[in-house]
C-alpha positions as CSV (number, residue, x, y, z in Angstrom):
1,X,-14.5,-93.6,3.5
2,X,-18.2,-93.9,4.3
3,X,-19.4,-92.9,7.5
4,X,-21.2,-96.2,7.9
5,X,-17.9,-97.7,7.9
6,X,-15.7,-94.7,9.4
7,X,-15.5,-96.3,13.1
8,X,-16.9,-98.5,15.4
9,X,-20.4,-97.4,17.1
10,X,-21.2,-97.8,20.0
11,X,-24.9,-98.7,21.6
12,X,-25.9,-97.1,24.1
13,X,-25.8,-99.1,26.9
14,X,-21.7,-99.6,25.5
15,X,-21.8,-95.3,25.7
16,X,-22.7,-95.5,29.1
17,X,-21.0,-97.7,30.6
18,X,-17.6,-96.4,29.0
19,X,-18.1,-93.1,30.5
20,X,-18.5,-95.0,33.6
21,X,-15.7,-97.0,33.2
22,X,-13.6,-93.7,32.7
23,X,-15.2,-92.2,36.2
24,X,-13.9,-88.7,34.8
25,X,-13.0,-85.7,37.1
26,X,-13.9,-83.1,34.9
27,X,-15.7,-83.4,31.4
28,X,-16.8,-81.0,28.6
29,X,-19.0,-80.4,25.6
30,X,-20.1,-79.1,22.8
31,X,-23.8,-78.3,22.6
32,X,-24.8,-77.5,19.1
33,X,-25.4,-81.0,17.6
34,X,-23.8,-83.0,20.9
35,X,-26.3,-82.4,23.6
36,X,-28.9,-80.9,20.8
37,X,-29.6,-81.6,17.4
38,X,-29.2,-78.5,14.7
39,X,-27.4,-75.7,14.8
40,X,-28.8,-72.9,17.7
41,X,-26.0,-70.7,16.8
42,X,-27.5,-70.1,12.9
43,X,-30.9,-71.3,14.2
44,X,-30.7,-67.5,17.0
45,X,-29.4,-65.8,14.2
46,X,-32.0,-66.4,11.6
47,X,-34.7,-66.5,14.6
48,X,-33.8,-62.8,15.8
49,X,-33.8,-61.1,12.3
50,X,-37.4,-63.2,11.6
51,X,-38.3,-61.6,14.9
52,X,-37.1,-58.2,14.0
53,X,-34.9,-58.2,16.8
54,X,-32.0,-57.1,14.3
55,X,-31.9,-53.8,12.4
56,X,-32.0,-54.0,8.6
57,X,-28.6,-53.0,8.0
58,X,-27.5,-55.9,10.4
59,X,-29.6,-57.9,8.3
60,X,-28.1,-57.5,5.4
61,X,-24.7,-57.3,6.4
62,X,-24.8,-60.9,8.2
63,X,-26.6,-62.4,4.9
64,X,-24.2,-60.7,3.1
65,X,-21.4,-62.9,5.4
66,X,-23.4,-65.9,5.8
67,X,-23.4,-66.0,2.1
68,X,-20.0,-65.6,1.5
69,X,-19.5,-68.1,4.3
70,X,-21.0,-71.3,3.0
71,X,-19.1,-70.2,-0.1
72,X,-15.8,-70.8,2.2
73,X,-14.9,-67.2,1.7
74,X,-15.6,-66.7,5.4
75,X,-13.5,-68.4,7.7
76,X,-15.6,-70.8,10.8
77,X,-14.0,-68.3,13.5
78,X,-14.7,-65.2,11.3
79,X,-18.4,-65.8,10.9
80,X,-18.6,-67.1,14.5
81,X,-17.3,-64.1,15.8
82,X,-19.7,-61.8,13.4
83,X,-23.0,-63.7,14.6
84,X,-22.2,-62.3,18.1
85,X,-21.0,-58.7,16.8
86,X,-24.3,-58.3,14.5
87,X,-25.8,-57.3,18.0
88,X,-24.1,-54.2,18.6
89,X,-26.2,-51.8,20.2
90,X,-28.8,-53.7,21.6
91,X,-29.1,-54.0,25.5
92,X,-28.0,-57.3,27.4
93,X,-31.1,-58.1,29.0
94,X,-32.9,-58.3,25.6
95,X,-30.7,-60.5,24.3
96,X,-31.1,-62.6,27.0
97,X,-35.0,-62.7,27.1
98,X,-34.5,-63.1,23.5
99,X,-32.3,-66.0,23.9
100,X,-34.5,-67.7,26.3
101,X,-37.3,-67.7,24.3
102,X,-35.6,-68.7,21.2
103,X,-34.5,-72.0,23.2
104,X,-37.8,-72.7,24.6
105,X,-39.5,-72.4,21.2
106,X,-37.2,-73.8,18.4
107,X,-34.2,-76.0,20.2
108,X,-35.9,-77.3,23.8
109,X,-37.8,-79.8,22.1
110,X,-34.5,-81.6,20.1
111,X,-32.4,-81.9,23.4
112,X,-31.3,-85.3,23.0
113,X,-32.6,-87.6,26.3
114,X,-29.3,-90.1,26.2
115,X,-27.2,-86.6,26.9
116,X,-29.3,-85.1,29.2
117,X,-29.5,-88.7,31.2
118,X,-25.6,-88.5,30.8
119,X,-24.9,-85.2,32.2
120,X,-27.6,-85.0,34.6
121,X,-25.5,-88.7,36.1
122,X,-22.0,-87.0,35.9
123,X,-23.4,-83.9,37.4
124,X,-25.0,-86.2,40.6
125,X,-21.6,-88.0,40.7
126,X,-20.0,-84.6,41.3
127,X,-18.3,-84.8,37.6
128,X,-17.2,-80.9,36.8
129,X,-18.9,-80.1,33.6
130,X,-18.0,-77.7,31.1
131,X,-19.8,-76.5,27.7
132,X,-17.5,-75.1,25.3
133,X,-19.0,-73.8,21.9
134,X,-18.5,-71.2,18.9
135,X,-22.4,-70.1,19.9
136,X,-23.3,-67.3,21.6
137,X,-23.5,-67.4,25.6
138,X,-26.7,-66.2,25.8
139,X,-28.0,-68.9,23.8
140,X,-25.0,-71.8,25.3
141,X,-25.7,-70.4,28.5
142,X,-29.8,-71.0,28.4
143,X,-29.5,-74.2,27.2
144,X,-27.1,-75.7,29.4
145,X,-29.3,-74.5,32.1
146,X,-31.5,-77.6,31.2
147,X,-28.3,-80.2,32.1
148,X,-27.6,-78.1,35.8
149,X,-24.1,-76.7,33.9
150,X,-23.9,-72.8,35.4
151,X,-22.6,-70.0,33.5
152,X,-19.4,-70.1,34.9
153,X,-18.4,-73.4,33.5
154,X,-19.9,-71.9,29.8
155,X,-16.9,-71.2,27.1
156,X,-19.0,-69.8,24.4
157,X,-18.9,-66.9,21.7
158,X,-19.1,-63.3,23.1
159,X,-18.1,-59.8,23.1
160,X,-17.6,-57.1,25.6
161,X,-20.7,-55.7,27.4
162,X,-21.0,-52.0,28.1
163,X,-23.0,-50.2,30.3
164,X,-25.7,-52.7,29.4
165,X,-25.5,-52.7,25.8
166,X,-23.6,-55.2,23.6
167,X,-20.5,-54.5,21.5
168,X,-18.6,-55.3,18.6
169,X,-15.4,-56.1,20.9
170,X,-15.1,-60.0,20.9
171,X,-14.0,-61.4,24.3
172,X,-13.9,-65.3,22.7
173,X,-14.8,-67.0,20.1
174,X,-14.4,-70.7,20.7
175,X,-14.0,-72.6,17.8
176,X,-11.4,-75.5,16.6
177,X,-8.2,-74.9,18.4
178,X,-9.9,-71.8,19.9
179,X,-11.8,-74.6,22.5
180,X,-8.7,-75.7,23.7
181,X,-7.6,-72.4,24.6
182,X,-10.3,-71.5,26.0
183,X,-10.1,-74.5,28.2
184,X,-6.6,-74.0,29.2
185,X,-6.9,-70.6,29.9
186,X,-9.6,-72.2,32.9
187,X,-6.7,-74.8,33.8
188,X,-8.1,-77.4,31.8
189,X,-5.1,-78.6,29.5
190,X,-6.1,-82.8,29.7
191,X,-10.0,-83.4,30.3
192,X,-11.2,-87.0,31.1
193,X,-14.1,-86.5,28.8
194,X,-14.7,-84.8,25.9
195,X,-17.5,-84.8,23.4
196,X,-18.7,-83.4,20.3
197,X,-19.9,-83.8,17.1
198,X,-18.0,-81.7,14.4
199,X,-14.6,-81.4,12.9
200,X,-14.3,-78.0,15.0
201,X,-14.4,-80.2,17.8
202,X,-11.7,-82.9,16.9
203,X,-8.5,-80.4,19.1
204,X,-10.9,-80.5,22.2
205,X,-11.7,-84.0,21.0
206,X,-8.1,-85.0,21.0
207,X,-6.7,-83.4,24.3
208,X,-9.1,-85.7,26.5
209,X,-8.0,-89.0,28.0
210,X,-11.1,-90.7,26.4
211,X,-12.8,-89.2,23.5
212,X,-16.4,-89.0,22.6
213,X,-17.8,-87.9,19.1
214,X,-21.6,-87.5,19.6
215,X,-23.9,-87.5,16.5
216,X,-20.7,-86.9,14.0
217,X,-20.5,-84.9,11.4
218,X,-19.1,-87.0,7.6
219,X,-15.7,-85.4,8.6
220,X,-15.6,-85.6,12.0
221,X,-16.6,-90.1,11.2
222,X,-13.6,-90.0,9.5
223,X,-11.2,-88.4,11.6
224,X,-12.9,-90.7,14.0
225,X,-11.5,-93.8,12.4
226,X,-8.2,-92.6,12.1
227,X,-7.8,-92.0,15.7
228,X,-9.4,-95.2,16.9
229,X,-12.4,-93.5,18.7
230,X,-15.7,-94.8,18.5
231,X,-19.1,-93.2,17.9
232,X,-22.2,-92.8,19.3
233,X,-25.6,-91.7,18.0
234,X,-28.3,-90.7,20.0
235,X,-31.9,-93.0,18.4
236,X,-33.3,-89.9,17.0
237,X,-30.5,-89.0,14.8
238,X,-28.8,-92.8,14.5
239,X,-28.2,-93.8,10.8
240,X,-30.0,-96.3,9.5
């Protein structure tokens, strides 16, 4: 099934005005190609070991996974869990001045303007916004800080803290049916809203009472038109 074909798009007057129509209570999202284009979570990782941030042996460890990753040796949640745990060692407050800068230089500037019109409208209508992603928090929680989403309402890949410094101890990793975990274990079992744009989305996707797929991935099209919801592309990253 092509994805030209995969299910009905919408425009985005149409995406508007069936969020409005829905007048949701409580909504969530994924960030990494839904309210952003390209992937911040690979994007950090490669950014920080450019940077030096990382030590060498990190380095070559995560390539090592990375590798054996797009190989599909590596499992989604496996990998997502390691780009956290490649950290270890290095104080809190580092990575978060590393993670703001990282935003500010590489992913500020591909925020797409339809989302942050979206959430910015839901957030004045008093709509309770969540993020949920397999990204770091750091990174999850200084973007979202562009769309007025606090820290608390961020879901995102991380590991214990201690005494300042980061560890290898995973906290969450929220990916696939991981999101809806992590969304119930907040009380949210049956969202008005949801959207995203990958196949690691489409458990979130399919606990809300309307569902959203944002910029989809060829799989996430597909599942899509078996499920009867329609699509939306934001004008810088619409098909042609």
């Amino acid at each position: 099934m092509s994805q030209a074909v995969s299910a009905n798009r919408l425009s985005t007057a149409e995406f508007y005005r069936a969020v409005d129509e829905l007048s949701p209570a409580v909504a969530v999202f994924d960030c990494d190609g839904t309210l952003w284009s390209g992937d911040a979570g690979s994007g950090f990782m490669n950014w920080t070991i450019e940077t030096g941030v990382v030590s060498r042996g990190a380095v070559e460890w995560i390539n090592n996974r990375y590798d054996l990753y797009k190989r599909g040796e590596v499992s989604e949640l496996a990998i997502c869990g390691e780009m956290v745990q490649m950290y270890r060692g290095l104080g809190e407050d580092e990575m978060r001045r590393a993670a703001r800068e990282f935003f500010a230089e590489r992913i500020e500037r591909n925020i797409f303007p339809e989302m942050l019109a979206l959430v910015q409208g839901l957030r004045a209508k008093g709509v309770d916004l969540w993020a949920v992603s397999s990204t770091n928090d750091w990174v999850i929680e200084e973007g979202v800080r562009r769309f007025g989403i606090g820290p608390e309402r961020v879901l995102a890949a991380c590991v214990q803290v201690k005494d300042g410094l980061v560890t290898d101890l995973l906290r969450d990793v929220p990916t696939d049916e991981g999101k809806v975990a992590a969304l119930a274990r907040m009380g949210i079992t049956a969202p008005d809203a949801v959207f995203g744009n990958s196949v690691h989305d489409a458990a979130m996707l399919a606990i809300a009472r309307r569902a959203f797929p944002v910029n989809p991935s060829v799989a996430l099209a597909e599942r899509s038109a078996r499920e009867g919801w329609a699509v939306y592309y934001p004008a810088s990253v619409e098909p042609k």
